[in-house]
C-alpha angles and dihedrals in degrees: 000000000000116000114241095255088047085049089051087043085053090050102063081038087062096041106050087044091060087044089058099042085050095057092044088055080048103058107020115200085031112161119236099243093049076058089053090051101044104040086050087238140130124268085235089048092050090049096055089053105042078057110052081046081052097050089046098059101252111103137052121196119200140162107271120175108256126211098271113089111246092007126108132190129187095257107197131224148194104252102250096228082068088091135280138232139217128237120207129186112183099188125178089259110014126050104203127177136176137196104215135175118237084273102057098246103137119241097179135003141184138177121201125169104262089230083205089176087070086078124245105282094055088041089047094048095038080057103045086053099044084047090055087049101054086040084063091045089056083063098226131110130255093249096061082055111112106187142323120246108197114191099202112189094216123094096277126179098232093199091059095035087231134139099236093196132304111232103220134119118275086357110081110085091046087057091040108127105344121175095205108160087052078055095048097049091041089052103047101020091239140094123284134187115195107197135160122294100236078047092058094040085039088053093055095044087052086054115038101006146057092307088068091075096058139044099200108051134126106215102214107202112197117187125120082322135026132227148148158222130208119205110199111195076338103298112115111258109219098170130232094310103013104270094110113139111028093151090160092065095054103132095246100163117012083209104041135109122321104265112217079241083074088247124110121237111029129159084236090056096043105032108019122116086261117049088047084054088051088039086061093044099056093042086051094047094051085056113266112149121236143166078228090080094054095045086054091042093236106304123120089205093065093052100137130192080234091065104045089052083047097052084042093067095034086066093257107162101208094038094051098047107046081056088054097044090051081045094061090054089049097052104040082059089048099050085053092056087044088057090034095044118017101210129176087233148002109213112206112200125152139104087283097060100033085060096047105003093149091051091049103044091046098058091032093058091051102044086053091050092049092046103023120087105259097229087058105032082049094066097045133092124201110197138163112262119253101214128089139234083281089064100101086041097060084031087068101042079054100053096041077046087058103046086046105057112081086057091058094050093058102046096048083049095055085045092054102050 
């Protein structure tokens, strides 16, 4: 039997063991020595533990390119058979969903439309069955699955697991007061996380895209909706009950247009996807001429985000003004998180900048450095995103990954013995 002071030796064993294993599961492919330095250990510490995770089955080391050209370290990795996770993004028009190992690395993906206007029984049931296809496609069984992360884009309440409502026409009552991550684990017998969709993007950015290149950045999505997602020293900051980051919901203009929130003025309601996309039609319907309508062949219903940004570069006027328009309001709310906040960078990604990315930063960097304080607006940088429509899918496979893994640390541990 071990004597107190050699169980409590074992303990931070144990603990700094775990720490170890988490940021591993963090930064697949991360060198030895970047461990040693982040884990504020020794090289010989971090050897020790690298290999007593080694001897118990859990970790992989191979040779990865580093960022330096022509050099080369041994990056380790979470050995794939340990489990793997689903990531589910439900959005207002896509249904995605990916089949990844412990590591992120994608085994099977596939995108649907969501077909929200079925209700949400029908849309719940369409996407239990898709997840236990691609599952299957994965080619790996239900047991070996380790937990389901589902990005929702409705206002949730992460701690309860719960859809708080989902503000769109004809849609809210049936998304009232979900409990949608008791379904999901009742449904499929695993954890599940349910978490907001620009968390979930915003996860994946921070991973494999331009937010891994900044601790301090607010990634700013802009699609039918807006939203955000604010990285402190490079840890998500979700606030004090979750509702951190509802940029859309900034206050731009007291008399301006009715928010679905049931404010007026909001940056949704002035600068979204889809008020610029009303904004055209009624321009268009009170006369005003526009390449918009042709692309649309005429027809006011097939107006797209993509051809308004079309028509835009094309010199289009009204095209080009209702994005820059929807451009001022952008960036007077992003010049007041750059003086709230001071972050290294503010990340755009979104329908509405992959279809005119170049109009819009142009006219956003120049309307922060014009509001923002210069000591502050000097030291950030506003760049596109780098990840693609997949992104809140993986983000969430990140995220369930994540929340899993110190239960799979401990059971492959007990197996071991």
């Amino acid at each position: 039997m071990l004597t107190p002071s050699l169980n409590l030796t074992r303990r931070k064993s144990v603990k700094t063991e775990l720490t170890i294993f988490k940021l591993i599961q963090e930064r697949p492919a991360i060198s030895r020595v970047e461990l040693a330095q982040e884990a504020h250990l020794s090289t010989a510490a971090i050897t020790a533990i690298v290999g007593s995770l080694g001897e118990h089955g859990l970790l992989v080391e191979g040779e990865t390119v580093s960022g330096k050209v022509g050099r080369r370290r041994m990056g380790l990795r979470l050995r794939s058979e340990l489990g793997y996770v689903v990531g589910v993004d439900l959005g207002t028009f896509n249904l995605r969903i990916a089949v990844t190992d412990l590591n992120g690395i994608p085994l099977a993906e596939r995108t649907v439309p969501s077909q929200m206007w079925l209700g949400r029984p029908a849309v719940l049931e369409r996407c239990f069955s898709m997840i236990r296809e691609v599952i299957a496609e994965a080619g790996v069984d239900m047991a070996s699955i380790k937990g389901i992360g589902i990005a929702f884009s409705g206002v949730i309440d992460v701690s309860k697991g719960m859809i708080l409502s989902y503000p769109r026409p004809g849609l809210t009552e049936s998304w009232r007061n979900v409990p949608l991550q008791k379904i999901v684990e009742e449904e499929f017998s695993v954890p599940c996380v349910l978490e907001d969709s620009v968390r979930a993007i915003a996860t994946t950015e921070r991973r494999q895209g331009a937010g891994g290149q900044f601790n301090h950045f607010v990634y700013v999505e802009i699609g039918i909706g807006i939203g955000s997602s604010i990285f402190i020293n490079g840890k998500l900051y979700r606030g004090c009950n979750g509702s951190a980051g509802e940029f859309g919901h900034m206050t731009i203009d007291e008399d301006g247009p009715l928010c679905c929130c049931g404010s007026h003025g909001c940056l949704e309601a002035l600068a979204s996807a889809a008020s610029i996309i009303e904004n055209v039609k009624a321009a268009l319907q009170k006369g005003v001429s526009s390449r918009v309508l042709e692309l649309a062949d005429d027809d006011t219903s097939k107006i797209t985000i993509e051809m308004i940004a079309s028509a835009a570069q094309k010199g289009d006027s009204l095209a080009y003004r209702a994005l820059s328009e929807a451009a001022a309001h952008i960036g007077a709310a992003c010049a007041d998180l750059v003086n709230l906040l001071n972050p290294e960078a503010i990340i755009f990604g979104g329908a509405l900048f992959r279809a005119a990315p170049e109009i819009l930063l142009d006219h956003l960097k120049r309307l922060v450095r014009h509001r923002a304080l210069e000591k502050s607006v000097n030291d950030v940088t506003l760049v596109k995103a780098e990840t693609s429509s997949d992104a809140g899918a993986l983000g969430m496979a990140q995220i369930i990954a994540g929340t899993v893994i110190e239960s799979v640390y401990e059971s492959r541990m007990r197996t071991s013995v």
